[in-house]
Structures are given as structure tokens and as C-alpha cells.
C-alpha positions in Angstrom: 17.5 -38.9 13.6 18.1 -37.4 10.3 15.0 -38.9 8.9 13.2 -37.1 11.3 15.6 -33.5 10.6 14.3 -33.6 7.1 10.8 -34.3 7.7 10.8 -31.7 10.6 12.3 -29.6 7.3 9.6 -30.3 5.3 6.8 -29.8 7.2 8.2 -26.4 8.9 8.7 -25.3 4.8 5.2 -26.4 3.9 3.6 -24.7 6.9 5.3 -21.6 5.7 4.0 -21.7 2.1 0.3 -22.7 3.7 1.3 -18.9 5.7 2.0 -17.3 2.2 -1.1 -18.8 0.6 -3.6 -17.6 3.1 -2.1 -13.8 2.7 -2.4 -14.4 -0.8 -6.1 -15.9 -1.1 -7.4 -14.4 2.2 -5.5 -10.4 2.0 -7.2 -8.5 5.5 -8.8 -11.8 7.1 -7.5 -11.7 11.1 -4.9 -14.4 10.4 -3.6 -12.9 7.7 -3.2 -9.2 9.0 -1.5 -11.3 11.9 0.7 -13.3 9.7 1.6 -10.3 7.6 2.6 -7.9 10.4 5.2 -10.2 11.4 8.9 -9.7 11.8 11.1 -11.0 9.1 7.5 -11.8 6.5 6.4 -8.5 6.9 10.0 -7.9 5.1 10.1 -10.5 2.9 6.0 -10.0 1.8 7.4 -6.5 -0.1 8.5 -8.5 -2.9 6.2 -10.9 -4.0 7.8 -12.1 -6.9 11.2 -12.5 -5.2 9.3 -15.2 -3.1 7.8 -16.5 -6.2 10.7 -17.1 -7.9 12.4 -18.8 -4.2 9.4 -20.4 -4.6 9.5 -21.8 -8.3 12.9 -23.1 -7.1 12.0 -25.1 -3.9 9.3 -26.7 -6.6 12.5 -28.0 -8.8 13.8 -29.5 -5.3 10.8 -30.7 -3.5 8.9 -33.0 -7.2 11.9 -35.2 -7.2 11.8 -35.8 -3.9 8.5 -36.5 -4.1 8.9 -39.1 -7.0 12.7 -40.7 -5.6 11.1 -44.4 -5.4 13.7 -44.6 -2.1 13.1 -42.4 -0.2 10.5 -43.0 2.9 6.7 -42.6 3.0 6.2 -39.6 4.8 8.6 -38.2 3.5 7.7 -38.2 -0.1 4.5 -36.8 0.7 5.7 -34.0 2.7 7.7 -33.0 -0.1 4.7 -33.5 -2.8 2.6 -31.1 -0.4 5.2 -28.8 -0.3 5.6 -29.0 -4.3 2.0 -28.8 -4.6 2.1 -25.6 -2.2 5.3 -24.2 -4.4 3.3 -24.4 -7.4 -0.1 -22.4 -6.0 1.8 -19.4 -4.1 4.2 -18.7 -7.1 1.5 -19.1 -9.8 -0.9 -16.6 -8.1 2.5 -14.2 -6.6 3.4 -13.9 -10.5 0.2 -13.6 -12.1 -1.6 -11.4 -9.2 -0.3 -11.1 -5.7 -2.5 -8.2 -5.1 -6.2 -9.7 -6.2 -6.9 -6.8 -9.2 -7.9 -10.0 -11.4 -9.5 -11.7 -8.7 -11.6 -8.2 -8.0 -12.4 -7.9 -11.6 -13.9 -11.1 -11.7 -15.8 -10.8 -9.0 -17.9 -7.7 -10.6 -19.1 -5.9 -8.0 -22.0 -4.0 -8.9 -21.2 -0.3 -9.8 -24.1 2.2 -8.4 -25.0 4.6 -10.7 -23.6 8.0 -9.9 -23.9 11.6 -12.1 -22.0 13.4 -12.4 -18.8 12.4 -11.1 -16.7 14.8 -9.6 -12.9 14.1 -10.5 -10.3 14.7 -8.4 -6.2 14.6 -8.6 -4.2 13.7 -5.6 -0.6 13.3 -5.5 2.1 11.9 -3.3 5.5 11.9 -2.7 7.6 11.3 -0.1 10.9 13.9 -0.8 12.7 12.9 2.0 13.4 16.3 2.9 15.5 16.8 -0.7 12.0 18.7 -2.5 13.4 21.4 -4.7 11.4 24.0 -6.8 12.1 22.0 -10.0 10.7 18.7 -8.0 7.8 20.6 -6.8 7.0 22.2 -10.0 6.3 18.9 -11.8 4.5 17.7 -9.0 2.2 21.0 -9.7 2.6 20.3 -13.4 -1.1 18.7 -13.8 -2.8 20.9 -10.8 -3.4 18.9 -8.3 -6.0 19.2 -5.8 -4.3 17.4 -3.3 -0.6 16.9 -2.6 0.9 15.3 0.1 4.6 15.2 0.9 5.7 13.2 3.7 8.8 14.7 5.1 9.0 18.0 3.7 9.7 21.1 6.5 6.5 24.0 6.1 9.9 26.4 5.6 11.0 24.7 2.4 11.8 27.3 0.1 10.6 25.8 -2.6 7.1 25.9 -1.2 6.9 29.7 -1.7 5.8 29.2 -5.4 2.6 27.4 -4.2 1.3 29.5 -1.8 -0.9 31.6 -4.0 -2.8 28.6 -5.2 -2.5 26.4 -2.2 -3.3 26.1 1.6 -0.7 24.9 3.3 -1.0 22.5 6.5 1.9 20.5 8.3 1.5 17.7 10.9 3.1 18.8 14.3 4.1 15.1 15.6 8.0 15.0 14.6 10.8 12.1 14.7 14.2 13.4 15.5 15.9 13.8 11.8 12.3 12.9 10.1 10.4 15.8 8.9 6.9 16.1 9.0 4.0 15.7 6.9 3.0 18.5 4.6 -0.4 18.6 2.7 -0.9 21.3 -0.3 -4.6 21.6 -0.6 -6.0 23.6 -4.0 -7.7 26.8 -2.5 -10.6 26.4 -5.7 -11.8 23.5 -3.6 -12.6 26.2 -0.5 -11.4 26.6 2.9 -10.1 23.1 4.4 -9.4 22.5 8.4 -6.8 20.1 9.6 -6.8 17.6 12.7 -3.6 16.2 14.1 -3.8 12.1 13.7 -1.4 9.9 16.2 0.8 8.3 13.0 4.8 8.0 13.6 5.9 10.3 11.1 2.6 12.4 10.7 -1.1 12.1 10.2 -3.1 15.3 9.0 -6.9 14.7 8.6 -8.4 17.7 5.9 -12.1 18.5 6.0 -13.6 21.3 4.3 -15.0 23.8 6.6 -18.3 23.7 4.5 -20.2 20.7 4.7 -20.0 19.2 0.9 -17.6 21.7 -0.6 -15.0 19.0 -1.4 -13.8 15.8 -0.1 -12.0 15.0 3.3 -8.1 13.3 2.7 -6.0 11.2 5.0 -2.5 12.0 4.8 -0.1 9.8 6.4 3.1 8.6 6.9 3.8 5.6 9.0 6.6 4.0 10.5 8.7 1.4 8.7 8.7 -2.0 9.7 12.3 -2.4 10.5 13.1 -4.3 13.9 13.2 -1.3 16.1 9.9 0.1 15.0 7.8 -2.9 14.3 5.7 -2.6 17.7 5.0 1.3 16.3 4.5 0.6 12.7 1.7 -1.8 13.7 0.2 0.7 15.8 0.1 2.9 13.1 -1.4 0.3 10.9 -4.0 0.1 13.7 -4.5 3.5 14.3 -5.5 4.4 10.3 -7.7 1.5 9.9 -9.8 2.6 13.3 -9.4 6.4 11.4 -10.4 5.1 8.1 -13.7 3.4 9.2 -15.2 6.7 9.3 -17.1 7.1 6.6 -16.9 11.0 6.1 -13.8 10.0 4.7 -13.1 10.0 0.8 -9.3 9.3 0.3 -6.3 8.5 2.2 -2.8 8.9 0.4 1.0 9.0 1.8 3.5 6.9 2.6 2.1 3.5 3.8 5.2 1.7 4.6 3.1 -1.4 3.9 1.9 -3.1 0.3 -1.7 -4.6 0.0 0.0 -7.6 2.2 0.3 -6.4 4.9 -2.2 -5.7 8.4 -5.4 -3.7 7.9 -3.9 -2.5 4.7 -5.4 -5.9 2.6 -8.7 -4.5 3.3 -8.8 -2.5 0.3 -7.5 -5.5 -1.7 -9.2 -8.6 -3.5 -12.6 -9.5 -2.4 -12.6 -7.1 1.2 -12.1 -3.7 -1.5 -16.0 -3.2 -1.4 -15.6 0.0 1.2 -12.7 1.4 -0.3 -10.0 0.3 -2.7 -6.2 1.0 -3.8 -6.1 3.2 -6.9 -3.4 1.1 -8.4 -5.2 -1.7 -8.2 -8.3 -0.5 -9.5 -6.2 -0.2 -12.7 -4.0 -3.1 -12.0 -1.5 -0.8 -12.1 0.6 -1.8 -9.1 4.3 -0.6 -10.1 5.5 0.0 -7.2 7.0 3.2 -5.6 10.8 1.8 -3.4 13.2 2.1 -4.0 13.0 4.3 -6.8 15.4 2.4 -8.8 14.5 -0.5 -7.8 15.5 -3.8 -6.0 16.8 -6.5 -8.4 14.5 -4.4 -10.5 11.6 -4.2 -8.3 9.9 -2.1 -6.3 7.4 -2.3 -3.4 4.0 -0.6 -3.5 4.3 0.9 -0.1 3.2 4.5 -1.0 -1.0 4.5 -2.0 -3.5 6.6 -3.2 -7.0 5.0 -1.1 -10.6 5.6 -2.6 -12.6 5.1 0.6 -15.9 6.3 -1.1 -16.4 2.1 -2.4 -18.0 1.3 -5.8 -18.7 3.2 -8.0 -15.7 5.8 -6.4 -12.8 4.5 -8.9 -9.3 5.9 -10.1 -9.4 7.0 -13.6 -5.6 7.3 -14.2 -2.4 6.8 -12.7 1.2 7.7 -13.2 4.2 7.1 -11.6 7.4 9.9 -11.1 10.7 9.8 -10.8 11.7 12.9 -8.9 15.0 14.4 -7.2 17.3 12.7 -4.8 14.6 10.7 -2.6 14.3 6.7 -2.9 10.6 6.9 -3.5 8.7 7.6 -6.6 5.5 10.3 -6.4 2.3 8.9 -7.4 0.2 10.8 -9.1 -4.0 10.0 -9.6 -7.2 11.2 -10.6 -10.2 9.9 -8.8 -13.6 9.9 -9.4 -15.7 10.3 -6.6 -19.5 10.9 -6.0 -21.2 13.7 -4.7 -21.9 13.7 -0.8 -25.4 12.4 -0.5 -25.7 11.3 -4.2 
């Protein structure tokens, strides 16, 4: 009988590394958006190289096991699969759990496209705490887009704004959650908003002339904790069914999901030929919470998306640390191409 426990251990540990290695190699396949939208790896997927490093250490377990001239057949080769398993999910979770080398390898053809037109988008999730000094350094660089998942439209602070900025707020609330607020740079023209069915607040912006400048998804999504998993995933759903439109050139809030997890993976690795994360167009994948990190780390859950494909691409990226909230803002410039270029 305990022969058989700790082969049943084995296999059940090697099964779950085989899990981690398709999310890895496979990021947005069916199996994988299943796998990743799971309760308890959903959680533990937001730290990769926490579950490298567990990883790394089931290794220093399982290759003696492997080699213990006693111990029983089966067993031994459970243990070297499982070693064998520990050694290619940690090597590719510390060296790139999010595909930006794997995508650069790959080179995918860039079209040509002149001029581009840059844009800067910014996010930040203030967690209802934005002050004017916050919101000045957001406005610092000018940018033409900022969205600011829960901030309340009668923030003080947003009075300073005004004259440069439309303002639009998403009207679906959570009791204590405030909604999502979008500042859009009145040079780029008149925008329109629609109301999108997200948790916390989806705002689609169009210009209301055809061409004048590009169309932003701003969203904020439920978090997968227990009680919300069933919604976050339906949020997940929901802006992947959104984001298949192709009249739309960026997407940028507060994800509540890293380039693991659900539909998200499609703008990872080898599926990022339709759009792509700016961070990992630079390979600049810092994350953005908790702001002062985990065990010093942080998971990439808030995103700037360039949904135009190649040759669309982020030009720069930095991260802020900003006021009392938990997250840092994330600020971009994107270069997109001209509608019907």
C-alpha cells in the first residue's frame, strides 16, 4: 500500500508539471485557457518564478530518487519523469514564462507602414485614493489615453484635466468598487463611449469621425478569488469576444490575469500575430501587484494591448509608483498604423 501512495504521489506531481508545461509552451491553446482559469492555478500561475523555484526544488528530491539503486521500477521512473518535467517548466518559468524570446525568434514579418502614428496610453488602477499630485504625474508626459479603473467621475482631483480631456465613466458599479474612468486627449477629436458587460467596468471609445484616432478598450475585470471565479471568467470571455473586432486598436486596464491565463495568452508567444502585450513586445514584463511586491515580485495583471498586429508595436514603457493604491500605473507609447494604410 505505500508503494502504491507514493507512486500515486508521483504521477499526480508529474501530471501537474505536464499542466504547467503546456501553459507554458502552448499560452491561449483551449487546454490551456482551461487549465489556466482554474481555481487554485489560476492563483498560483501569477508568479511564475515562485513555481520555478518549488520547482527547482522538487528536482533536488525527485534525481535521487530516480538514481536510489533500491527503490522499485516504477517508481524510479516516475520520479525521473517528474525530474525531467522539474527541469523543463523551471528553465523556461525563469528564463521566459511569457514567450517575448520565443516571439522574437520566431520573426514575424513586419509590414511596412509610413508614417507611424504614435500614441501614449496609460493606466492605473487608484483604487479610489487618485489625488491631484497622483494625477498630475500621470498627466506628466500627455497622454492621449488614460484609464483609471476605480476612480469616481466627481474626484476632485479630476477638475485639473478637464480642459484638456474628455471625460467618460463606465455606469456598471460593484458595491464599494468604483467605476472605470477614461481621460481621452480632446486634440485627438470628439470620442463616443459604449457601455461593455465587464465586472468592474468596460468603456469602449470610438472617435465619432471615421479615422480621426484610434478606438480603446478600457477594462477592469473581476479578480479571480473563490467567490468571483465563475465572473472573472466571464469577463475573460466577454473581452476576448469584444476584442475580435477588428476596429479595435488597443485595450488597457486592469486585467486581473497575466499572459497565463484564459483568452488573455492569445497575445502571447506564437498566438501574438493579431495583437500583442506591450510589455512583452519589449520584454519588459515587470509586473504591476502588488506595488511593492510579493517576496519581491509582482504579477503582470494590469496591460497595455496593441490589437492592430505587426508592424503595430510599443516603442516604450515605464512603470509608476503612485499614491496609496497596491498597483503600479503603466505608462506606454504605441505605434500604430494609419486606418487603411
Amino acid at each position: 500500500m505505500a508503494k502504491l501512495l507514493i507512486r500515486a504521489g508521483w504521477l499526480l506531481t508529474l501530471l501537474a508539471l505536464l499542466c504547467w508545461l503546456i501553459i507554458l509552451l502552448k499560452p491561449g491553446s483551449p487546454i490551456a485557457a482551461w487549465l489556466s482559469t482554474r481555481l487554485i492555478i489560476a492563483q498560483a500561475l501569477a508568479f511564475p518564478a515562485l513555481l520555478a523555484l518549488a520547482g527547482l526544488g522538487l528536482l533536488l528530491l525527485a534525481l535521487p530518487v530516480s538514481l536510489y539503486p533500491k527503490a522499485s521500477g516504477p517508481t524510479r521512473l516516475l520520479a525521473g519523469l517528474t525530474a525531467l518535467a522539474c527541469l523543463a517548466t523551471s528553465s523556461l518559468a525563469l528564463t521566459d514564462p511569457y514567450g517575448a524570446g520565443r516571439r522574437q525568434k520566431e520573426g514575424i514579418p513586419l509590414i511596412a507602414c509610413h508614417p507611424y502614428q504614435e500614441y501614449r496610453v496609460t493606466t492605473y488602477n487608484a483604487q479610489n485614493s487618485l489625488t491631484a499630485q497622483s494625477l498630475e504625474r500621470l498627466l506628466a508626459n500627455r497622454p492621449d489615453f488614460l484609464v483609471l479603473p476605480e476612480v469616481s467621475a466627481d474626484n476632485p482631483a479630476l477638475q485639473q484635466a478637464l480642459n484638456r480631456y474628455q471625460l467618460f465613466s463606465s455606469q456598471s458599479q460593484e458595491e464599494g468598487i468604483a467605476p472605470t474612468l477614461v481621460l481621452v486627449s480632446r486634440h485627438l477629436g470628439r470620442y463616443q463611449a459604449q457601455e461593455v458587460a465587464i465586472t468592474f467596468g468596460g468603456l469602449l471609445l470610438t472617435p465619432e469621425e471615421e479615422g480621426s484616432g484610434p478606438s480603446l478598450l478600457a477594462v477592469h475585470t473581476a479578480p479571480p478569488l473563490p467567490s468571483y471565479m465563475d465572473r472573472w471568467r466571464q469577463d475573460l470571455a466577454s473581452l476576448e469576444k469584444v476584442a475580435n473586432n477588428p476596429r479595435i486598436d488597443l485595450i488597457a486596464g486592469d486585467f486581473n490575469a497575466t499572459l497565463h491565463h484564459g483568452s488573455l495568452a492569445n497575445y502571447a508567444g506564437e498566438n501574438s500575430r493579431t495583437g500583442l502585450d506591450a510589455a512583452l513586445s519589449l520584454n519588459r514584463i515587470y509586473g504591476t501587484w502588488p506595488a511593492d511586491g510579493f517576496l519581491g515580485l509582482r504579477a503582470p495583471i494590469d496591460h497595455i494591448l496593441v490589437m492592430q498586429g505587426p508592424p503595430a508595436r510599443a516603442h516604450s514603457l515605464n512603470y509608476l509608483k503612485l499614491g496609496a493604491s497596491d498597483h503600479l500605473a503603466l505608462a506606454g507609447s504605441i505605434g500604430l498604423c494609419p486606418r487603411g494604410s
